[in-house]
DSSP file (Angstrom, degrees, kcal/mol; ACC not computed):
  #  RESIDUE AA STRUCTURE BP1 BP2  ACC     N-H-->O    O-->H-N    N-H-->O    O-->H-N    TCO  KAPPA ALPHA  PHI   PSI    X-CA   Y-CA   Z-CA
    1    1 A X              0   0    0      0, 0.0     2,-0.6     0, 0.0     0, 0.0   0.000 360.0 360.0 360.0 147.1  -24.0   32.7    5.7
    2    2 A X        -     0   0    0      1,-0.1     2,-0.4     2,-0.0     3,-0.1  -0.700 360.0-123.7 -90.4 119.6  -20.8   30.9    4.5
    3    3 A X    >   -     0   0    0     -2,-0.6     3,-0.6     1,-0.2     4,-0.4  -0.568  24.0-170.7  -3.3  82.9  -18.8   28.9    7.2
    4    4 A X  G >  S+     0   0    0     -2,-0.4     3,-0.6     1,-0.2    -1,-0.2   0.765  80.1  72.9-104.4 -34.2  -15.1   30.4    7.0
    5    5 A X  G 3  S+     0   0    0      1,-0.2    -1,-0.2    -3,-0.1    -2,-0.0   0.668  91.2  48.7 -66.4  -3.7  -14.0   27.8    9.0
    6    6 A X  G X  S+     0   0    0     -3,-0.6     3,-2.7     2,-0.1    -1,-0.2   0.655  79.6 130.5 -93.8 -26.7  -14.2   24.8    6.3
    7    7 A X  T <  S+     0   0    0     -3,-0.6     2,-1.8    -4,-0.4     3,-0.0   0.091  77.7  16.5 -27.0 143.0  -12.2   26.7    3.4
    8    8 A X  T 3  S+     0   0    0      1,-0.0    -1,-0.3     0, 0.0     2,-0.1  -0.067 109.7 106.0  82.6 -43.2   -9.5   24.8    1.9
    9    9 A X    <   -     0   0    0     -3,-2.7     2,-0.2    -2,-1.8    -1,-0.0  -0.577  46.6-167.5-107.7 165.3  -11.1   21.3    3.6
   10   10 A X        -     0   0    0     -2,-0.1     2,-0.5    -3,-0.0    -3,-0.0  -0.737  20.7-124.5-129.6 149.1  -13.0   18.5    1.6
   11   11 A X        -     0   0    0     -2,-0.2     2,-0.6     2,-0.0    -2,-0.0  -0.767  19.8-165.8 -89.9 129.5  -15.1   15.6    3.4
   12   12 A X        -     0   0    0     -2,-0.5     2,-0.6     2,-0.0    -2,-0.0  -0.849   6.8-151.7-134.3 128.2  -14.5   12.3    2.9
   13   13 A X        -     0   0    0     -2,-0.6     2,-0.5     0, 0.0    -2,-0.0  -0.722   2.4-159.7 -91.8 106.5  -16.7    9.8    3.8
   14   14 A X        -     0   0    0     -2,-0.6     2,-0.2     4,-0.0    -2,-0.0  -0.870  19.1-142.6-105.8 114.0  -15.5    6.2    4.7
   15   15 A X    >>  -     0   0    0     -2,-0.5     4,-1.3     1,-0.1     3,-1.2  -0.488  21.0-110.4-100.0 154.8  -18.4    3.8    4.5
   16   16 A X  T 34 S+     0   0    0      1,-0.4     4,-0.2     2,-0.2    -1,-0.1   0.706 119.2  53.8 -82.6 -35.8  -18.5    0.8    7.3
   17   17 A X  T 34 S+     0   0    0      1,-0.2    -1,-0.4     2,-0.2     4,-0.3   0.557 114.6  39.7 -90.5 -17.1  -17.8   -1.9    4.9
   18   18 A X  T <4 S+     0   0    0     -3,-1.2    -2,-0.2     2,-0.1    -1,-0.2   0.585 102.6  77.3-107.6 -22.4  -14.1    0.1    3.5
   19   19 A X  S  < S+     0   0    0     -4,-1.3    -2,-0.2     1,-0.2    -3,-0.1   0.606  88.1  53.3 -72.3  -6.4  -13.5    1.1    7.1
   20   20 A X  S    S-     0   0    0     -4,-0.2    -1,-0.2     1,-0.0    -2,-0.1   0.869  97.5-149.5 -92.3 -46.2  -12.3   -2.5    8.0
   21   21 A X        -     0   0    0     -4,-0.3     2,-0.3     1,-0.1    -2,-0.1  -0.079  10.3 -99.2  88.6 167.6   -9.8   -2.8    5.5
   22   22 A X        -     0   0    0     -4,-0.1    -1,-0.1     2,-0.0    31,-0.1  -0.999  35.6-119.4-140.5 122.5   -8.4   -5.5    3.6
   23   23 A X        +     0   0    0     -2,-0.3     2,-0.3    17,-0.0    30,-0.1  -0.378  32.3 178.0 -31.5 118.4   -4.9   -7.3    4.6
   24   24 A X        +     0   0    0     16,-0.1    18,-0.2    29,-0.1     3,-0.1  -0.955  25.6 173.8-146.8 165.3   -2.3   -7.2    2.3
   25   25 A X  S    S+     0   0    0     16,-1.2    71,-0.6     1,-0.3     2,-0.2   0.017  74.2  36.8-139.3  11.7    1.1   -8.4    2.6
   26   26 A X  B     -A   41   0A   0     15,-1.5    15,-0.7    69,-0.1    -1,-0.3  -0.657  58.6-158.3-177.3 131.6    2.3   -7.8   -1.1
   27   27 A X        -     0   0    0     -2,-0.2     2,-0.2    13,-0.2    13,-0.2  -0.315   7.7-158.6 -99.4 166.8    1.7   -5.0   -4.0
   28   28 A X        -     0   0    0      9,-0.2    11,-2.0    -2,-0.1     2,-0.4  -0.861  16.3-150.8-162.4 140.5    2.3   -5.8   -7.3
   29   29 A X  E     +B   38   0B   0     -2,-0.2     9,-0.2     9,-0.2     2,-0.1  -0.698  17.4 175.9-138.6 104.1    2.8   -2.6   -9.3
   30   30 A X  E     -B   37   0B   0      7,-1.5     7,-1.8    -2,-0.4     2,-0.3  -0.337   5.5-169.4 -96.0 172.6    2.1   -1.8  -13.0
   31   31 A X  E     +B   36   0B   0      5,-0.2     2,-0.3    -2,-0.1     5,-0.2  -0.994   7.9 177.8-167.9 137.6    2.4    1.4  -15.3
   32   32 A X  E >   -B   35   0B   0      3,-3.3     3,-1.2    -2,-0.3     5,-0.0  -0.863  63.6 -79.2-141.0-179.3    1.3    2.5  -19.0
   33   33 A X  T 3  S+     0   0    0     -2,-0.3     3,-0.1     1,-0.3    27,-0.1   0.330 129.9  25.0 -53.4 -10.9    1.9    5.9  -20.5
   34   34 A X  T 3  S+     0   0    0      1,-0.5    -1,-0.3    25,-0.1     2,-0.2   0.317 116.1  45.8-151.8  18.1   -1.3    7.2  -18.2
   35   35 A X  E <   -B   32   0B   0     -3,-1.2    -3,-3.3    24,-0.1    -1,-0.5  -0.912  55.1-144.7-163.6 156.2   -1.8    5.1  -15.4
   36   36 A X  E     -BC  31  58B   0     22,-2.5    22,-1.5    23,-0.3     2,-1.0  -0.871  25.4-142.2-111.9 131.6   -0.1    3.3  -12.4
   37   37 A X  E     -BC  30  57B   0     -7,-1.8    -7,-1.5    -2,-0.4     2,-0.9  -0.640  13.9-169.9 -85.6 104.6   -1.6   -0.1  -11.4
   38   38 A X  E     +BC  29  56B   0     18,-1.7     2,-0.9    -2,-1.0    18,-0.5  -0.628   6.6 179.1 -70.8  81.6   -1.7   -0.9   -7.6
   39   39 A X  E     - C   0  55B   0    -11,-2.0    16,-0.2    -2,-0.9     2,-0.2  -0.766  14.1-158.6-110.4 103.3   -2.7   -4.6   -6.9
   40   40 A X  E     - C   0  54B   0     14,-2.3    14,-0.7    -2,-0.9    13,-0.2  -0.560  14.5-167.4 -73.2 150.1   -2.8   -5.2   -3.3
   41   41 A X  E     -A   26   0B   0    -15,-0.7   -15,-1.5    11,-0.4   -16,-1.2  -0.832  22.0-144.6 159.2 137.4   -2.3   -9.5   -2.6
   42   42 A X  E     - C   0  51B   0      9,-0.7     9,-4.4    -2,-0.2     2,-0.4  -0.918  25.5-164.2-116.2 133.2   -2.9  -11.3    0.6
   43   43 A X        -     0   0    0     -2,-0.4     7,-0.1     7,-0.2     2,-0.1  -0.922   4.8-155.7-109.8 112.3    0.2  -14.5    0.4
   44   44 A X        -     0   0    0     -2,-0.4     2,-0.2     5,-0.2     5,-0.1  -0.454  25.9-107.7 -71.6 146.9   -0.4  -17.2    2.9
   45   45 A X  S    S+     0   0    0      1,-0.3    54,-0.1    59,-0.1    -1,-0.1  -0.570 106.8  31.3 -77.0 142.9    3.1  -19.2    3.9
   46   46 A X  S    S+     0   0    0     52,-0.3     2,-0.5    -2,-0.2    -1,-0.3  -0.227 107.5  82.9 105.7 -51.8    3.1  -22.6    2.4
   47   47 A X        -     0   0    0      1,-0.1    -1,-0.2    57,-0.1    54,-0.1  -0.615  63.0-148.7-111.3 153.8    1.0  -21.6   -0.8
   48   48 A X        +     0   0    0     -2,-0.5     2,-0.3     1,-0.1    -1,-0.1   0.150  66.7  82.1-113.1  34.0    2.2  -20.1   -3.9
   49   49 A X        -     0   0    0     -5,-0.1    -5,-0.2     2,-0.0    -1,-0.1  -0.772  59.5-151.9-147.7 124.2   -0.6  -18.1   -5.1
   50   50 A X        -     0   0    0     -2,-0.3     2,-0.5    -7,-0.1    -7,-0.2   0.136   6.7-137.1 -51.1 159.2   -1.4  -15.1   -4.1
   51   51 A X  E     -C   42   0B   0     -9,-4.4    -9,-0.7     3,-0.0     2,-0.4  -0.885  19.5-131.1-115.8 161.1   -5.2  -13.2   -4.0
   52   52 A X  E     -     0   0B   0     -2,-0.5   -11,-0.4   -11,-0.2     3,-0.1  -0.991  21.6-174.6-108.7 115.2   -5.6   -9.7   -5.1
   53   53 A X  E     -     0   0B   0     -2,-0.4     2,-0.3     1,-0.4   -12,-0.2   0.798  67.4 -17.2-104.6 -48.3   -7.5   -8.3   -2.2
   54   54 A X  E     -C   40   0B   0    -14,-0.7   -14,-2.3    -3,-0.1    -1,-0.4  -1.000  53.6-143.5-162.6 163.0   -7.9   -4.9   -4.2
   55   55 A X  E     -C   39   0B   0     -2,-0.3     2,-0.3   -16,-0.2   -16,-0.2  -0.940   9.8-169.0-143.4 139.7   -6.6   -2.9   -7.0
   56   56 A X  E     -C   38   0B   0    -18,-0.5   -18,-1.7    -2,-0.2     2,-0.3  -0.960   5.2-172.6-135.5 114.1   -6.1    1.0   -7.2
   57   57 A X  E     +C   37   0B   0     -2,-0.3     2,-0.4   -20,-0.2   -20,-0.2  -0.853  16.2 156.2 -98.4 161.2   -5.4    2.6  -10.5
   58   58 A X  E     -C   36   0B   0    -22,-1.5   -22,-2.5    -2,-0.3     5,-0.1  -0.989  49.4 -72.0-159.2 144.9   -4.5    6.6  -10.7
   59   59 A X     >  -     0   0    0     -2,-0.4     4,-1.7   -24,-0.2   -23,-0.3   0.201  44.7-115.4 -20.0 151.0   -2.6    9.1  -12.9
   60   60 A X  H  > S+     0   0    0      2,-0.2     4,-1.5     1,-0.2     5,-0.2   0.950 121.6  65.1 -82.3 -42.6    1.3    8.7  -12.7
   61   61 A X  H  > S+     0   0    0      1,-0.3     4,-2.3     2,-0.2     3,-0.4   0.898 108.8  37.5 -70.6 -42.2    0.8   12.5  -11.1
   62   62 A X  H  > S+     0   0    0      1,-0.2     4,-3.5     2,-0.2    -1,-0.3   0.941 108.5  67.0 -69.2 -46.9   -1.1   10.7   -8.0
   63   63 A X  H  X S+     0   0    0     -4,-1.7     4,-1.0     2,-0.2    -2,-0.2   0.780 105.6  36.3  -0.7 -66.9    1.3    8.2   -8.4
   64   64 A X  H  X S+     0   0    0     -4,-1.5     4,-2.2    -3,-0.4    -2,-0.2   0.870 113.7  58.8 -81.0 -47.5    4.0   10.5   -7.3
   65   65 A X  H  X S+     0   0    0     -4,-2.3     4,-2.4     1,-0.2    -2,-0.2   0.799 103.3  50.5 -21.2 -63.2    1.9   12.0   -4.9
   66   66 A X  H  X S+     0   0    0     -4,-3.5     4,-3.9     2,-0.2    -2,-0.2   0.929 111.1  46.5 -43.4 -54.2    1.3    8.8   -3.3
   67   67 A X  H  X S+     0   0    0     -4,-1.0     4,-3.0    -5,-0.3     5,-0.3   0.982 114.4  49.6 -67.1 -58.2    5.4    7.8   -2.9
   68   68 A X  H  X S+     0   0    0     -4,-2.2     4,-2.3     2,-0.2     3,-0.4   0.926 114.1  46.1 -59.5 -54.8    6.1   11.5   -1.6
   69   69 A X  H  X S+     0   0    0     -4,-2.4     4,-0.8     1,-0.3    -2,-0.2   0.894 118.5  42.6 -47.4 -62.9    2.8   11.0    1.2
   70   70 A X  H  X S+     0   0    0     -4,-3.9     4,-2.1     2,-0.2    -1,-0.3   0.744 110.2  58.2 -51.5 -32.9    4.3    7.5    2.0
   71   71 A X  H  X S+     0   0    0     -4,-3.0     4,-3.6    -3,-0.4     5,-0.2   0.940 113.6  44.2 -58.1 -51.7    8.2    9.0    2.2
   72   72 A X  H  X S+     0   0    0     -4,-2.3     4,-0.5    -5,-0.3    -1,-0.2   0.751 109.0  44.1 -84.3 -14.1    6.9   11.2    4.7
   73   73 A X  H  X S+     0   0    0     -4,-0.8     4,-2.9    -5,-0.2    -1,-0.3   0.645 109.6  62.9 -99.3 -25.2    5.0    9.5    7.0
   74   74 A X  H  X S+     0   0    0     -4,-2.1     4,-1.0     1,-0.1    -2,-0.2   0.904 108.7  46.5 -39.1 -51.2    7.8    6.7    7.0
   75   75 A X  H  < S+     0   0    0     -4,-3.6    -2,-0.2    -5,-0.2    -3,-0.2   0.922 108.4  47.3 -52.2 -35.8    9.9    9.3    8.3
   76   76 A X  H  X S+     0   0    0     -4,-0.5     4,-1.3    -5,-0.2    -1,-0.2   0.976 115.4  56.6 -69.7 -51.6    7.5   10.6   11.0
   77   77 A X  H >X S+     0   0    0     -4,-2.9     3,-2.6     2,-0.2     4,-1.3   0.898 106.9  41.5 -33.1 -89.8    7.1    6.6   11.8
   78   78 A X  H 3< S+     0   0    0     -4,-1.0     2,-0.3     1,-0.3     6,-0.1  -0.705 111.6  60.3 -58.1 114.9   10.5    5.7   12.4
   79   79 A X  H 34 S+     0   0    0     -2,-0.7    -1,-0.3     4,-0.0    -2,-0.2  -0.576 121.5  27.1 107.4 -68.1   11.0    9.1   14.4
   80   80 A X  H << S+     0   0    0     -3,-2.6    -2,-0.2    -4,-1.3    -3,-0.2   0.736 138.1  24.3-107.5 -30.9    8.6    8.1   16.6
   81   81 A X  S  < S-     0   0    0     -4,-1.3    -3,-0.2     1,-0.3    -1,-0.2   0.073 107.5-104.8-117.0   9.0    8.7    3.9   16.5
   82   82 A X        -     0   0    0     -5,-0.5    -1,-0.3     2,-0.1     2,-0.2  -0.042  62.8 -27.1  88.6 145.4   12.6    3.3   15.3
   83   83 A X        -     0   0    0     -4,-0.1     2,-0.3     1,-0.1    -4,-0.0  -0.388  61.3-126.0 -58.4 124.0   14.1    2.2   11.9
   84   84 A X        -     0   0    0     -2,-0.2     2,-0.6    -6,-0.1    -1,-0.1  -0.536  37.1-148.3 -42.7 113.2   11.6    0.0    9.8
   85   85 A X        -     0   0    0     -2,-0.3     2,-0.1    -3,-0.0    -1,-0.0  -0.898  15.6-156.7-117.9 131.2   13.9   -3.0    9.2
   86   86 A X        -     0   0    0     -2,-0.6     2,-0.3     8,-0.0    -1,-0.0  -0.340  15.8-137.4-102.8 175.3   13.9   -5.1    6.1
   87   87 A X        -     0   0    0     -2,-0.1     2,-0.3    10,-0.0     8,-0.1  -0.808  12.9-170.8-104.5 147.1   14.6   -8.5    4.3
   88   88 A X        -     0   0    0     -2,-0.3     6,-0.2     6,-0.1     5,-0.1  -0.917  13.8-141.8-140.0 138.9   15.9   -8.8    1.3
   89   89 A X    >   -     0   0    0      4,-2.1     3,-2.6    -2,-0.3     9,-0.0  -0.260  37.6 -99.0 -73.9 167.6   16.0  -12.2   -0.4
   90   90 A X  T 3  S+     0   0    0      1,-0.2    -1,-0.1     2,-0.1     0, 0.0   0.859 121.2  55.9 -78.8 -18.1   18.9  -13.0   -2.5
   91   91 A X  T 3  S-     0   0    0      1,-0.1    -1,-0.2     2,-0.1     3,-0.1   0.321 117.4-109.9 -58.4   6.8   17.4  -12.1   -6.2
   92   92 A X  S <  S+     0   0    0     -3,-2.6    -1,-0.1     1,-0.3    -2,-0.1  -0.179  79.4 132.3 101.4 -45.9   16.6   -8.3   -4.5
   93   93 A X        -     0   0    0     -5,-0.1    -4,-2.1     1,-0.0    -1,-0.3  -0.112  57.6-128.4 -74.6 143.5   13.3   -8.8   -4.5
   94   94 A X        -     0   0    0     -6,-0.2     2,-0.2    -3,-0.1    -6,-0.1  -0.679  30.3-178.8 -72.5 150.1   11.4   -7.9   -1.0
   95   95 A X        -     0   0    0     -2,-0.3   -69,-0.1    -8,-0.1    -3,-0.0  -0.708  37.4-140.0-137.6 117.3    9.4  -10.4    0.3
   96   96 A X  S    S-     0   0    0    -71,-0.6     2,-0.2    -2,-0.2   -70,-0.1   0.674  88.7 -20.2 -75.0 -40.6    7.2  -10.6    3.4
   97   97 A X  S    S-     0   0    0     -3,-0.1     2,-0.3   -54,-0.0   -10,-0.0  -0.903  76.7 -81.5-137.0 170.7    8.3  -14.3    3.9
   98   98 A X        -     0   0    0     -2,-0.2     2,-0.5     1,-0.0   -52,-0.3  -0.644  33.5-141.2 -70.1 134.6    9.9  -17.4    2.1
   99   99 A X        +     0   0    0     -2,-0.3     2,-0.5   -54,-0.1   -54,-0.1  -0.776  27.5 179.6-103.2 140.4    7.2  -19.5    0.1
  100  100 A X        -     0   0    0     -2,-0.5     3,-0.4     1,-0.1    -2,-0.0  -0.999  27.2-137.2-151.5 122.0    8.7  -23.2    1.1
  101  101 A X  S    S+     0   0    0     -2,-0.5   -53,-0.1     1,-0.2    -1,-0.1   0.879  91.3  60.5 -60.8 -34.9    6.2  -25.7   -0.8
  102  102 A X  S    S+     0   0    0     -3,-0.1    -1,-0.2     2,-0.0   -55,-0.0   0.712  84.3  85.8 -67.4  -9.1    6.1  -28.0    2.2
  103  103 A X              0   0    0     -3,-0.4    -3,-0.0     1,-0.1    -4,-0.0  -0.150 360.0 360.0-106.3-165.2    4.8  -26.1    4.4
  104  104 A X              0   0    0    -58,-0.1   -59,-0.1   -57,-0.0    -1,-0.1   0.511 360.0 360.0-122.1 360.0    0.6  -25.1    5.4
């Protein structure tokens, strides 16, 4: 007999080794006419190249998906933890820190 209580939900199964997660501290974000590229990059202060920890590409429609998921669970955040407050360097661009060559 069928289980009425599982309609509508899907399993997803998070394996031990994805459950840890990977650090990143800058996206890098690309686009063609049927996919957006996601490249997650760990930047250490002091050095000026980044690693690409991992990369997600998906359909611009997931895409959107994604940005609406993140909009809303920003929202819930700062609700519950206070406005997220940013930097912004002076060319616009966000950045987690200043890359300064001398330092390690």
């Amino acid at each position: 007999m069928e289980n009425n209580n599982n309609k509508g939900q899907m399993q997803i199964e998070l394996p031990h080794d994805v459950a840890k997660g990977e650090y990143s501290n800058l996206a890098i974000i690309a686009h063609s006419s049927s996919d957006f590229i996601l490249d997650f990059a760990t930047l250490m202060p002091g050095i000026p190249k980044a690693t690409v920890r991992s990369r997600v590409i998906m359909a611009p429609e997931h895409a959107k998906r994604l940005l609406m998921a993140l909009q809303e669970n920003i929202v819930k955040y700062e609700k519950e933890f206070g406005t997220i407050q940013m930097r912004q360097s002076q060319k616009g661009i966000i950045a987690p820190f200043q890359i300064n060559k001398n330092e390690a």
